[in-house]
CHARMM-style PDB file with segment names, atoms N, HN, CA, C and O in Angstrom:
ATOM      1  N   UNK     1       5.013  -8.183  28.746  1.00  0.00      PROA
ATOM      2  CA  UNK     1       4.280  -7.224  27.939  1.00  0.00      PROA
ATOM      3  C   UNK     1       3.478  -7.962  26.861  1.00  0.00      PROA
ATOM      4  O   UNK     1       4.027  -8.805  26.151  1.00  0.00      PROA
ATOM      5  N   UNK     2       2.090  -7.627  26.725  1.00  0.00      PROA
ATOM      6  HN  UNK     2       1.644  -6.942  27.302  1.00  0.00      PROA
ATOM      7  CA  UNK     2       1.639  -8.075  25.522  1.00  0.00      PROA
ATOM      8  C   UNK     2       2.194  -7.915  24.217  1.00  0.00      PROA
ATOM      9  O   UNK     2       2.990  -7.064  23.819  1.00  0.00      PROA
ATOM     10  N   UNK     3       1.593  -8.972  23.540  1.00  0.00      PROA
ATOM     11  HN  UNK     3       0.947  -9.664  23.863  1.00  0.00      PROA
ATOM     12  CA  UNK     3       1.942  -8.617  21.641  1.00  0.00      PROA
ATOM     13  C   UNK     3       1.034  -7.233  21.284  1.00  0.00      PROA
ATOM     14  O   UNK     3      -0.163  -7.074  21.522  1.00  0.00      PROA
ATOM     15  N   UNK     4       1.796  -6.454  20.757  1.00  0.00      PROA
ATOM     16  HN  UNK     4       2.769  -6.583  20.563  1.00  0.00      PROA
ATOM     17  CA  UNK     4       1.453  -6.239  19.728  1.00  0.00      PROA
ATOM     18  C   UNK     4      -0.235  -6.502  18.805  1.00  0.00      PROA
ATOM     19  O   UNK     4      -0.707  -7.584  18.454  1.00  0.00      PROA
ATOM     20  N   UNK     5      -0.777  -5.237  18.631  1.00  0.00      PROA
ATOM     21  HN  UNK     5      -0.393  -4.359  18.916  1.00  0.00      PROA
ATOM     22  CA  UNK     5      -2.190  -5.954  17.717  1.00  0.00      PROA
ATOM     23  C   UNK     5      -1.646  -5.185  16.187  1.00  0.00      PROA
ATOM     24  O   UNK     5      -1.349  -3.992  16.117  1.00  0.00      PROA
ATOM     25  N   UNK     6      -1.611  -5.882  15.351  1.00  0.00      PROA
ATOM     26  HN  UNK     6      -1.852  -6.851  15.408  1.00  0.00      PROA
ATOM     27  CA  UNK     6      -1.837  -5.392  13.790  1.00  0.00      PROA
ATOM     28  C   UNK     6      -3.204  -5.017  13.620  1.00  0.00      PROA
ATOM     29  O   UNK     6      -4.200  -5.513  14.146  1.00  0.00      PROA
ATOM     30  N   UNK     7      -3.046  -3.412  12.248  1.00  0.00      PROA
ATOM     31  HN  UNK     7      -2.237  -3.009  11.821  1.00  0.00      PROA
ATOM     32  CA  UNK     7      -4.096  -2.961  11.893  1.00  0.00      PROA
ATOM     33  C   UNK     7      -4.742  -3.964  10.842  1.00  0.00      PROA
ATOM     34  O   UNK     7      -4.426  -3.426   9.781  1.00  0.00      PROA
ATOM     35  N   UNK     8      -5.276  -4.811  10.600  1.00  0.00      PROA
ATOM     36  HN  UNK     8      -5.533  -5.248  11.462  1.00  0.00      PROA
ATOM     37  CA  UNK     8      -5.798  -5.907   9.858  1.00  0.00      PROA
ATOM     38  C   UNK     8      -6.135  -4.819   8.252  1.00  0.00      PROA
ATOM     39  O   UNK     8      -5.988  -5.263   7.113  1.00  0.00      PROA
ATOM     40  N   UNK     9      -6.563  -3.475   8.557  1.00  0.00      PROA
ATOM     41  HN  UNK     9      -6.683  -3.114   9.482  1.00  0.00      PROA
ATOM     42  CA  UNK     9      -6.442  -3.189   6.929  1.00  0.00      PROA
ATOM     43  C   UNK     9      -5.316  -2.406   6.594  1.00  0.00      PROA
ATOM     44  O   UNK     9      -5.314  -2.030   5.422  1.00  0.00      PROA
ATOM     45  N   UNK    10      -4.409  -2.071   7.252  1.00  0.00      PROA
ATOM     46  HN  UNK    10      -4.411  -2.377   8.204  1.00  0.00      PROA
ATOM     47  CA  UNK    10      -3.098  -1.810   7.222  1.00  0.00      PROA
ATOM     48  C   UNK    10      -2.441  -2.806   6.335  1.00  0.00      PROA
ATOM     49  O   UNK    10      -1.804  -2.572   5.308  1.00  0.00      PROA
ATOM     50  N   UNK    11      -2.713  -4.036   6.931  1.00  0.00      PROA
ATOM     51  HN  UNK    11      -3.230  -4.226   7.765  1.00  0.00      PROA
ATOM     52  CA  UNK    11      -1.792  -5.326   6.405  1.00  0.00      PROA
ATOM     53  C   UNK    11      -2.207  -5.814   5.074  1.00  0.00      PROA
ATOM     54  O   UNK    11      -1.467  -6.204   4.171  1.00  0.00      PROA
ATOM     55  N   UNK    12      -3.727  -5.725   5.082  1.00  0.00      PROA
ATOM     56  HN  UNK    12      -4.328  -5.408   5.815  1.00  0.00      PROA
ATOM     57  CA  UNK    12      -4.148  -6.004   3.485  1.00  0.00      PROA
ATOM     58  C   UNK    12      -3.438  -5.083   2.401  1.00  0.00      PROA
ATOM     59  O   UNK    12      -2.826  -5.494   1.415  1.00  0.00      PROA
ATOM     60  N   UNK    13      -3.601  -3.990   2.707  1.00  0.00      PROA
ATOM     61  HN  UNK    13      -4.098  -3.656   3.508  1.00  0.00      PROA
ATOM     62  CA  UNK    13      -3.020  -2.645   1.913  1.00  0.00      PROA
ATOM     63  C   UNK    13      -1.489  -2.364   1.546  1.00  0.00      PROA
ATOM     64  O   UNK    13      -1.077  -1.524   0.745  1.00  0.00      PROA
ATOM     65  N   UNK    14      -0.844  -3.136   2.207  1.00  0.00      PROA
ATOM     66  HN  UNK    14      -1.178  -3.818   2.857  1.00  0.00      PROA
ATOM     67  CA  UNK    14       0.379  -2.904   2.576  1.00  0.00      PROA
ATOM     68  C   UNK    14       1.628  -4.069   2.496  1.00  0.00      PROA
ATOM     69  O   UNK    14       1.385  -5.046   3.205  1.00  0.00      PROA
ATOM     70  N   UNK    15       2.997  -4.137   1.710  1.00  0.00      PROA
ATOM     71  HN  UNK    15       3.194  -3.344   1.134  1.00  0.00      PROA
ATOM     72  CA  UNK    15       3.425  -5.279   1.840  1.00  0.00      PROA
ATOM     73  C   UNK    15       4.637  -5.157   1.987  1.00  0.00      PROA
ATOM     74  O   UNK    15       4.955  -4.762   0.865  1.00  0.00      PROA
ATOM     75  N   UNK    16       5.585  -5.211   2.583  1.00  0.00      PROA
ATOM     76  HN  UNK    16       5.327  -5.531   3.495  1.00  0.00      PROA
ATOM     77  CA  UNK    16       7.333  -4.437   2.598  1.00  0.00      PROA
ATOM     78  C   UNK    16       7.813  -5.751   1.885  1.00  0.00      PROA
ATOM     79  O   UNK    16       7.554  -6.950   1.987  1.00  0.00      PROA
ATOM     80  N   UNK    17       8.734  -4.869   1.019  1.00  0.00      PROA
ATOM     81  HN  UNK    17       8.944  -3.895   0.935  1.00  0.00      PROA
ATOM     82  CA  UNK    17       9.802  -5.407   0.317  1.00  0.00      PROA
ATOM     83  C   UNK    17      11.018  -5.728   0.641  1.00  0.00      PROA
ATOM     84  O   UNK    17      11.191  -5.610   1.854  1.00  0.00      PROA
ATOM     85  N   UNK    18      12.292  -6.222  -0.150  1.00  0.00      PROA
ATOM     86  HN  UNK    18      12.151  -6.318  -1.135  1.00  0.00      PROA
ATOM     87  CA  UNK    18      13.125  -6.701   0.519  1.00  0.00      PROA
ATOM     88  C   UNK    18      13.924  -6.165   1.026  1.00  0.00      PROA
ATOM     89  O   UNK    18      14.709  -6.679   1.823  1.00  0.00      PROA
ATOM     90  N   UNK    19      13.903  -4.534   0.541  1.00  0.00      PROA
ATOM     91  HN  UNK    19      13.265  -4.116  -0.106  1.00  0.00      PROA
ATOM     92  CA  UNK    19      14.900  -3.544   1.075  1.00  0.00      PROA
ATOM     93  C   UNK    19      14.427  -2.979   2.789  1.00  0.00      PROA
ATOM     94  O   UNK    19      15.116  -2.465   3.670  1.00  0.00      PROA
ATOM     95  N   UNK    20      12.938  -3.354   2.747  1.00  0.00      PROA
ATOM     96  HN  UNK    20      12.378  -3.772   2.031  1.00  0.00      PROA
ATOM     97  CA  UNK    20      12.303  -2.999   4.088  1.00  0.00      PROA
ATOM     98  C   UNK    20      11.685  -1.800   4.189  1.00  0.00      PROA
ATOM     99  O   UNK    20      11.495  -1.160   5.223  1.00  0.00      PROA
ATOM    100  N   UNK    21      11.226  -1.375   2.544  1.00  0.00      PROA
ATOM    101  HN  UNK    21      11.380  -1.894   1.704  1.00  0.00      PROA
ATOM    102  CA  UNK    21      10.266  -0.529   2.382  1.00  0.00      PROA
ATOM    103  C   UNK    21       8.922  -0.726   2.353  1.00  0.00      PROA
ATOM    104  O   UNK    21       8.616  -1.756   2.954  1.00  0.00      PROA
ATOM    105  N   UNK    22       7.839  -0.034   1.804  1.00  0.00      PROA
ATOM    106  HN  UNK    22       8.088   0.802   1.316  1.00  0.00      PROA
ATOM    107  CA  UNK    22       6.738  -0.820   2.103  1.00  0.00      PROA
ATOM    108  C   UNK    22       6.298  -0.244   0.057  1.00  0.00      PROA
ATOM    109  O   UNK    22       6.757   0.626  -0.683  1.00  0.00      PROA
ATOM    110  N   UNK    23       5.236  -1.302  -0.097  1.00  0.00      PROA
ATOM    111  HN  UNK    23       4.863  -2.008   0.505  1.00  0.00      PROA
ATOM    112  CA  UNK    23       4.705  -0.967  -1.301  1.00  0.00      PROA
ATOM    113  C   UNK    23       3.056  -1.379  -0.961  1.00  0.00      PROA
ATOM    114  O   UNK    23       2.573  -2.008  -0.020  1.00  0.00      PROA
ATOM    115  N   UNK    24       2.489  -0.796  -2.045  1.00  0.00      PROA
ATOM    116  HN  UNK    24       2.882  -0.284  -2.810  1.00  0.00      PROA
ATOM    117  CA  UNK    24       0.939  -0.665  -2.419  1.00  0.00      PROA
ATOM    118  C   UNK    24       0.346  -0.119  -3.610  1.00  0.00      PROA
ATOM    119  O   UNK    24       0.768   0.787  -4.329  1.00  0.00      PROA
ATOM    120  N   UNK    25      -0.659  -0.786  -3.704  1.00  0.00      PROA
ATOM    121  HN  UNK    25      -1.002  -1.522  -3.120  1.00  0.00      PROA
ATOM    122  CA  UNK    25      -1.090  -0.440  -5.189  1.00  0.00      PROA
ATOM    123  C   UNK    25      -2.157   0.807  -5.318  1.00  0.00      PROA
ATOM    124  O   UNK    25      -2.910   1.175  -4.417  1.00  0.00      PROA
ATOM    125  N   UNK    26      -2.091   1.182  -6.187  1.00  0.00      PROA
ATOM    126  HN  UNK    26      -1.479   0.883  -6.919  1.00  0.00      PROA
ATOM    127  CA  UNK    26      -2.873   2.453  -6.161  1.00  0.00      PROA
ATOM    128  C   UNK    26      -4.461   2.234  -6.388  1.00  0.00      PROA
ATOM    129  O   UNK    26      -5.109   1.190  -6.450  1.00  0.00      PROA
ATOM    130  N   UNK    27      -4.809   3.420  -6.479  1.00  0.00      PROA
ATOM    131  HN  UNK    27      -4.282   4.269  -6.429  1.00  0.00      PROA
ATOM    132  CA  UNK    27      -6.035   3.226  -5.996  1.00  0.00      PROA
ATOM    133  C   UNK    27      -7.022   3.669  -7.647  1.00  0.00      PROA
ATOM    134  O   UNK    27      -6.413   4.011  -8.660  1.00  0.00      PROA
ATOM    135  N   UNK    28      -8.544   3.567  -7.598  1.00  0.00      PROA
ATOM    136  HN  UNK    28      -9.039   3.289  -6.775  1.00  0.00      PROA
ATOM    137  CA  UNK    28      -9.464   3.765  -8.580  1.00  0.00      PROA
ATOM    138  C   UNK    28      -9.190   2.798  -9.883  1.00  0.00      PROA
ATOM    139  O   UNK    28      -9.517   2.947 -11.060  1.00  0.00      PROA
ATOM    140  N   UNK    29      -8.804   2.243  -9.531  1.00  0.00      PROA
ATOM    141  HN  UNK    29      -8.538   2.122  -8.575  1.00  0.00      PROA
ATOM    142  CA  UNK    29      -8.701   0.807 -10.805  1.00  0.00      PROA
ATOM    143  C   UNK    29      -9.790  -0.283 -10.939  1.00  0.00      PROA
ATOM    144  O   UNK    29      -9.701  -1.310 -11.613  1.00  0.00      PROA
ATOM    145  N   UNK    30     -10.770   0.095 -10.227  1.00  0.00      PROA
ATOM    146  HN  UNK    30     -10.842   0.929  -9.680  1.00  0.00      PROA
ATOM    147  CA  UNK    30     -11.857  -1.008 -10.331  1.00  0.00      PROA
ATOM    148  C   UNK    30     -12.891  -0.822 -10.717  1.00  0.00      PROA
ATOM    149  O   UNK    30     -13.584  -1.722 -11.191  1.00  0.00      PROA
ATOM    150  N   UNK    31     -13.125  -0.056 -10.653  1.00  0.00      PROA
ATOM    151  HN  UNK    31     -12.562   0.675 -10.268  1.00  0.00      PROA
ATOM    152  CA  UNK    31     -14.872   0.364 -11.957  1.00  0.00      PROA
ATOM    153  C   UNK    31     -15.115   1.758 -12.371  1.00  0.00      PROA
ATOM    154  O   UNK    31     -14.628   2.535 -11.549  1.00  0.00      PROA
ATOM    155  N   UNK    32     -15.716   2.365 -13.389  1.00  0.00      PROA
ATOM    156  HN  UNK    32     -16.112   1.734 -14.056  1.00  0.00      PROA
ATOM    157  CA  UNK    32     -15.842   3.492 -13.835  1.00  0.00      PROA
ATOM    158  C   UNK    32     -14.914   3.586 -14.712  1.00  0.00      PROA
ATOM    159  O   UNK    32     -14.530   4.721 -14.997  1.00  0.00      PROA
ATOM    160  N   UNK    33     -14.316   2.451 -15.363  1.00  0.00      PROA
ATOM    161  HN  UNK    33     -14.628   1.530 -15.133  1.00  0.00      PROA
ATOM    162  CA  UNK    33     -13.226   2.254 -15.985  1.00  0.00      PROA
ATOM    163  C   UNK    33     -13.316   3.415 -17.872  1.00  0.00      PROA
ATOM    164  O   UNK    33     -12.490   4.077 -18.500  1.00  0.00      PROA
ATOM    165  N   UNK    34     -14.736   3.075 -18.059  1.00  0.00      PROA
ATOM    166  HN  UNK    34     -15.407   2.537 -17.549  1.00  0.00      PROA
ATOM    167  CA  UNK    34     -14.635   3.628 -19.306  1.00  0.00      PROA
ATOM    168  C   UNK    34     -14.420   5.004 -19.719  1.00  0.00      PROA
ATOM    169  O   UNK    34     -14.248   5.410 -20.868  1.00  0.00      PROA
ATOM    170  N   UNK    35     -14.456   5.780 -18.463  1.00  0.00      PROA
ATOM    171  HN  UNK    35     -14.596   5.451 -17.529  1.00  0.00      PROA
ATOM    172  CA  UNK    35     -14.098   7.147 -18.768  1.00  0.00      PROA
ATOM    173  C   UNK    35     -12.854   7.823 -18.588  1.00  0.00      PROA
ATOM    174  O   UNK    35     -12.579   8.997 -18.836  1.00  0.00      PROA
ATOM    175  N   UNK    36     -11.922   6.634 -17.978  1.00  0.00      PROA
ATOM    176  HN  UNK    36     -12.145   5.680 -17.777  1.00  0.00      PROA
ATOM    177  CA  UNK    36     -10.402   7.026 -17.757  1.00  0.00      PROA
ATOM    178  C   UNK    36      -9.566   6.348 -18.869  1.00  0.00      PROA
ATOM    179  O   UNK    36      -9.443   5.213 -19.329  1.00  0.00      PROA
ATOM    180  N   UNK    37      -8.971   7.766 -19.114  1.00  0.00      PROA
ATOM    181  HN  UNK    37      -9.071   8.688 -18.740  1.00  0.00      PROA
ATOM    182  CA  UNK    37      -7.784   6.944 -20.246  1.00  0.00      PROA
ATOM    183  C   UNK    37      -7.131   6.260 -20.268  1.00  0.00      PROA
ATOM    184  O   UNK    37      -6.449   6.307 -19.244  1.00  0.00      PROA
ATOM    185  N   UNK    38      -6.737   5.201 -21.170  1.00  0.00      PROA
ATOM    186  HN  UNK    38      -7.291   5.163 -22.002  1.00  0.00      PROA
ATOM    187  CA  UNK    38      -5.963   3.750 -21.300  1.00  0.00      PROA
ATOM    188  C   UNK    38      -4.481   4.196 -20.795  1.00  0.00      PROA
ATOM    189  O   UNK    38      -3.904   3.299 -20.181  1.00  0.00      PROA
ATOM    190  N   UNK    39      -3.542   5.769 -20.977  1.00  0.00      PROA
ATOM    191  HN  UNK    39      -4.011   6.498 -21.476  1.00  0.00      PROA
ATOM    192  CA  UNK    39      -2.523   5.657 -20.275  1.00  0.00      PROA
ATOM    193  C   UNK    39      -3.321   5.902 -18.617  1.00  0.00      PROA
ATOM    194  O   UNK    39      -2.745   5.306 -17.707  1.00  0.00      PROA
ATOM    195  N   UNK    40      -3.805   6.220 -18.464  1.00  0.00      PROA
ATOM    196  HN  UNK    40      -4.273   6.704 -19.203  1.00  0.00      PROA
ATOM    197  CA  UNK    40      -4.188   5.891 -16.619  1.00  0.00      PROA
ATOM    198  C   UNK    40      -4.468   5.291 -16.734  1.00  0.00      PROA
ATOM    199  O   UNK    40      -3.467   4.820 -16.194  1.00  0.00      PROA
ATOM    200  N   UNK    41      -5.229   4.150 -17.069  1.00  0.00      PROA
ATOM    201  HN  UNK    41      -6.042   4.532 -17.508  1.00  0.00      PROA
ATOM    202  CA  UNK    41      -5.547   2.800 -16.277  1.00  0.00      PROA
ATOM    203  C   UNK    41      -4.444   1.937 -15.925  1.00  0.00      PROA
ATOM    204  O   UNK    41      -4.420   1.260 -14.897  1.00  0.00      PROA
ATOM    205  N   UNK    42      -3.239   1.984 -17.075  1.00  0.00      PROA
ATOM    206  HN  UNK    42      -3.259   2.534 -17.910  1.00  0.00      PROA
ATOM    207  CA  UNK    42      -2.160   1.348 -17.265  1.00  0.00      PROA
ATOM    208  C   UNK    42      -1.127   2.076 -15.959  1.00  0.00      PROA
ATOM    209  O   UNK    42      -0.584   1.332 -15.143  1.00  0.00      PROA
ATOM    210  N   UNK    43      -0.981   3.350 -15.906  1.00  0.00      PROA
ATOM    211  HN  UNK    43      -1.422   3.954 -16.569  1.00  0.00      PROA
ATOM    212  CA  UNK    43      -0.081   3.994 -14.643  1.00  0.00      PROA
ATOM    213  C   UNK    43      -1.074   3.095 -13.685  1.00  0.00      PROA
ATOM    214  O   UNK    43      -0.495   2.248 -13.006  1.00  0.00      PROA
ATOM    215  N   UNK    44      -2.736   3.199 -13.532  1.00  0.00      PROA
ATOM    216  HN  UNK    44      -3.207   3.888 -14.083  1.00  0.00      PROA
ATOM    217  CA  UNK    44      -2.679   2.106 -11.710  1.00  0.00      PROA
ATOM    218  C   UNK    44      -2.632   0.645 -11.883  1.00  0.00      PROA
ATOM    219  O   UNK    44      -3.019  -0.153 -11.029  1.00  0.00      PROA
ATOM    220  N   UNK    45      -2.078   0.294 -13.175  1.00  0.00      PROA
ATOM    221  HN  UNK    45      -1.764   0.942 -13.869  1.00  0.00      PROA
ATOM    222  CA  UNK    45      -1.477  -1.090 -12.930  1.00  0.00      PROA
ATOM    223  C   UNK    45      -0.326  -1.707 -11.934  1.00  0.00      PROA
ATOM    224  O   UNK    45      -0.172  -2.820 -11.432  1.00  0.00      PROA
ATOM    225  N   UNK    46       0.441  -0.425 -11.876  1.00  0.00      PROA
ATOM    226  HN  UNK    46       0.316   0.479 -12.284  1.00  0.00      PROA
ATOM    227  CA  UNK    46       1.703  -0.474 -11.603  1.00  0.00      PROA
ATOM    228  C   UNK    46       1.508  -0.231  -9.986  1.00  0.00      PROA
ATOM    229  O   UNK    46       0.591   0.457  -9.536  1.00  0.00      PROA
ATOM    230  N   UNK    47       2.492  -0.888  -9.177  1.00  0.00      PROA
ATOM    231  HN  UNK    47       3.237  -1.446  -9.541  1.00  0.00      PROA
ATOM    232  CA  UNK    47       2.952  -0.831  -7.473  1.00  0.00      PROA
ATOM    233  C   UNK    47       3.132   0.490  -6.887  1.00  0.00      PROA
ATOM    234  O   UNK    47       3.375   1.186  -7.874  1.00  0.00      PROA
ATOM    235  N   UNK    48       3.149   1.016  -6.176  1.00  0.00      PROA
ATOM    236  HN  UNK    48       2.952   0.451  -5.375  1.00  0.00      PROA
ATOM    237  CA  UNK    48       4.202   1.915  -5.943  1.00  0.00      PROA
ATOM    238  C   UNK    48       4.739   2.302  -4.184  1.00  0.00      PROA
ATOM    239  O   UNK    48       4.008   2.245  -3.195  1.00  0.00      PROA
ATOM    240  N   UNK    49       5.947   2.621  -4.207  1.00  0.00      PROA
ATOM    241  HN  UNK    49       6.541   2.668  -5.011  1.00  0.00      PROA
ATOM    242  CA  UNK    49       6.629   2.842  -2.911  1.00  0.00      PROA
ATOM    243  C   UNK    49       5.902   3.821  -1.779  1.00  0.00      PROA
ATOM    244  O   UNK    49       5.542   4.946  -2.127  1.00  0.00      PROA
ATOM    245  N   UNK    50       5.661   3.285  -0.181  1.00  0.00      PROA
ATOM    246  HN  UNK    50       5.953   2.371   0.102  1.00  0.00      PROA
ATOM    247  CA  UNK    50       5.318   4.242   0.512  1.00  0.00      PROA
ATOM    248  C   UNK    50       6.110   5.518   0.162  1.00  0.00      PROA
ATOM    249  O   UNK    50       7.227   5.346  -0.324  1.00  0.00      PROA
ATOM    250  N   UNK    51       5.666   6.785   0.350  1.00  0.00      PROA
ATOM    251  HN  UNK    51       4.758   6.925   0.745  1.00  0.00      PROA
ATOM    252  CA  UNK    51       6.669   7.901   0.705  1.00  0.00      PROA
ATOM    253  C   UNK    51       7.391   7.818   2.026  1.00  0.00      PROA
ATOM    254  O   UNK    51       6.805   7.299   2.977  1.00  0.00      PROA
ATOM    255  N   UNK    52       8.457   8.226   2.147  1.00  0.00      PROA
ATOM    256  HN  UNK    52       8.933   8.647   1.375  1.00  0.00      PROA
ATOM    257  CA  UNK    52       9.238   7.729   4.073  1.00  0.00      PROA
ATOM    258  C   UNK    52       9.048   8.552   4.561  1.00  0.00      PROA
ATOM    259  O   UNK    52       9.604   8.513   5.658  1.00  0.00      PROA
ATOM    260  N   UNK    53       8.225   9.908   4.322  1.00  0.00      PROA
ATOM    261  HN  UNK    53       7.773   9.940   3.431  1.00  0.00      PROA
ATOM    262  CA  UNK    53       7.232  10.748   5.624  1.00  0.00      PROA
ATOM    263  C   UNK    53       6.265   9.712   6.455  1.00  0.00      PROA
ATOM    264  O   UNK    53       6.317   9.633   7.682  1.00  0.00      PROA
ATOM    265  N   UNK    54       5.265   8.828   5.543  1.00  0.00      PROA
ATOM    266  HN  UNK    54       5.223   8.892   4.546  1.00  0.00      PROA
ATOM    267  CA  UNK    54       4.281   7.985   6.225  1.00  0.00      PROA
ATOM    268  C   UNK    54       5.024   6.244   6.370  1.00  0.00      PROA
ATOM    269  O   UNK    54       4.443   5.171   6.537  1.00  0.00      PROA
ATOM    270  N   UNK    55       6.123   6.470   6.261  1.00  0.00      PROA
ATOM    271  HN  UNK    55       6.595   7.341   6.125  1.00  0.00      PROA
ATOM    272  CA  UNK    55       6.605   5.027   6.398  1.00  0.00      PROA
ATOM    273  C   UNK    55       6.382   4.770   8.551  1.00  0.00      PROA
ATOM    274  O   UNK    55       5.715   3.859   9.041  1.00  0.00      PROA
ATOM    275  N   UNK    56       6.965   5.594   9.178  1.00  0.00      PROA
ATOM    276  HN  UNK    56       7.507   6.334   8.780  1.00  0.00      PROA
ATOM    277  CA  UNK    56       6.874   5.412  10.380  1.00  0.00      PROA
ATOM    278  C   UNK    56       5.649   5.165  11.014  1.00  0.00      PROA
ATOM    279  O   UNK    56       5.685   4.512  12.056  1.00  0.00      PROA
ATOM    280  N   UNK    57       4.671   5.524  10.626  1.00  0.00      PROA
ATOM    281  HN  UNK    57       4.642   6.055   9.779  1.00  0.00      PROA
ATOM    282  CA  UNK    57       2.842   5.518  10.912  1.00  0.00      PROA
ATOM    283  C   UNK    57       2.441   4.052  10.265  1.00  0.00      PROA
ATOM    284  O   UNK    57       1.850   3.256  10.994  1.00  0.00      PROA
ATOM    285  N   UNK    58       2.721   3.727   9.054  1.00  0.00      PROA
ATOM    286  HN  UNK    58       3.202   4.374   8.462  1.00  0.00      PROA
ATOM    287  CA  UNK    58       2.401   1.982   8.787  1.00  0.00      PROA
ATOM    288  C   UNK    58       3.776   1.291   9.585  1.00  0.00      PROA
ATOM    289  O   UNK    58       3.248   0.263  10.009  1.00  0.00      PROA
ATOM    290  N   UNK    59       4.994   1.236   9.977  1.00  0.00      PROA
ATOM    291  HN  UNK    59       5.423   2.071   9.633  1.00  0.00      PROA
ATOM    292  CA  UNK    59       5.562   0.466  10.704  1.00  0.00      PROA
ATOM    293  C   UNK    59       5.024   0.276  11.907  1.00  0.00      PROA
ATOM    294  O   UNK    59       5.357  -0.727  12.539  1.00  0.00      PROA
ATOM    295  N   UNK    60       4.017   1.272  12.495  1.00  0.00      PROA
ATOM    296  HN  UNK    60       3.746   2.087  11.981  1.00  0.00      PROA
ATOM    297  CA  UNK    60       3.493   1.214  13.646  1.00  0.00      PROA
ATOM    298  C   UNK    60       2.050   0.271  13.346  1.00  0.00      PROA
ATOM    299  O   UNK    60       1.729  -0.719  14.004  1.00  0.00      PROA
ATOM    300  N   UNK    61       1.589   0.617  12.647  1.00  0.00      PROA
ATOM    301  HN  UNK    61       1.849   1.421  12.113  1.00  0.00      PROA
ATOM    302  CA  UNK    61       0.584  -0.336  11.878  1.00  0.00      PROA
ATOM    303  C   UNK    61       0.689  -1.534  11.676  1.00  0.00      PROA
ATOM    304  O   UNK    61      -0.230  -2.281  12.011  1.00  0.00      PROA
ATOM    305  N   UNK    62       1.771  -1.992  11.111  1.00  0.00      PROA
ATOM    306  HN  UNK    62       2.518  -1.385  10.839  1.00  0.00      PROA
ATOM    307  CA  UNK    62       2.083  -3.363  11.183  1.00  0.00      PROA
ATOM    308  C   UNK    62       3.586  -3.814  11.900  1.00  0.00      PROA
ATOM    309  O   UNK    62       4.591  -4.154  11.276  1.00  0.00      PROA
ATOM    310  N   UNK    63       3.438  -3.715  13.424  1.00  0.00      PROA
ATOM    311  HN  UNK    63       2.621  -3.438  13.931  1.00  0.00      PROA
ATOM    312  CA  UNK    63       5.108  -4.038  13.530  1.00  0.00      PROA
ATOM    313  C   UNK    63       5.329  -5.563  13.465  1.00  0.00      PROA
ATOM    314  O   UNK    63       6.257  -5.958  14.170  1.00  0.00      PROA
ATOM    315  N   UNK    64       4.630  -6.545  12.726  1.00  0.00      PROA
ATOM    316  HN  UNK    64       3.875  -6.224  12.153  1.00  0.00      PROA
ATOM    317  CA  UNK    64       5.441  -7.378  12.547  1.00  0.00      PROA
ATOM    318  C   UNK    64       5.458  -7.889  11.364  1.00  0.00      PROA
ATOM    319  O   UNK    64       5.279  -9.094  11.183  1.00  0.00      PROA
ATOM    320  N   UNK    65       5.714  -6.896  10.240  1.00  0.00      PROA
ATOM    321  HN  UNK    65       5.860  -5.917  10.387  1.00  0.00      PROA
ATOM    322  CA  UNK    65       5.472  -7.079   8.941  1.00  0.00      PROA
ATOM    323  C   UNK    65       7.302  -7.356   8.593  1.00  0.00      PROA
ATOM    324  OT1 UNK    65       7.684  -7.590   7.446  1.00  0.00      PROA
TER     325      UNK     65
END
């Protein structure tokens, strides 16, 4: 049987941790900055955990992450 192809922007987006969850960073943090408030800019500093509804759809995305 062939390998396996990874979604190449799946994998950029995406990084599992050691428990074998997946994490990613949120999103709108890169320009238009001056009209969002300093506590939001600071909340998309921060990582955050797939939800485990869409965890099965990126394991398929990347199965050899």
């Amino acid at each position: 049987m062939p390998k396996m192809k990874t979604n190449r922007g799946a994998a950029k987006r995406f990084k599992r941790t050691g428990s074998g969850k997946f994490k990613f960073s949120k999103s709108h943090a890169n320009h238009i900055l001056t009209k969002k408030t300093t506590k939001r800019k600071r909340g998309l500093r921060q990582g955050q955990v797939v939800d485990q509804t869409n965890e099965k759809s990126i394991k398929r995305m990347i199965p050899y992450a």
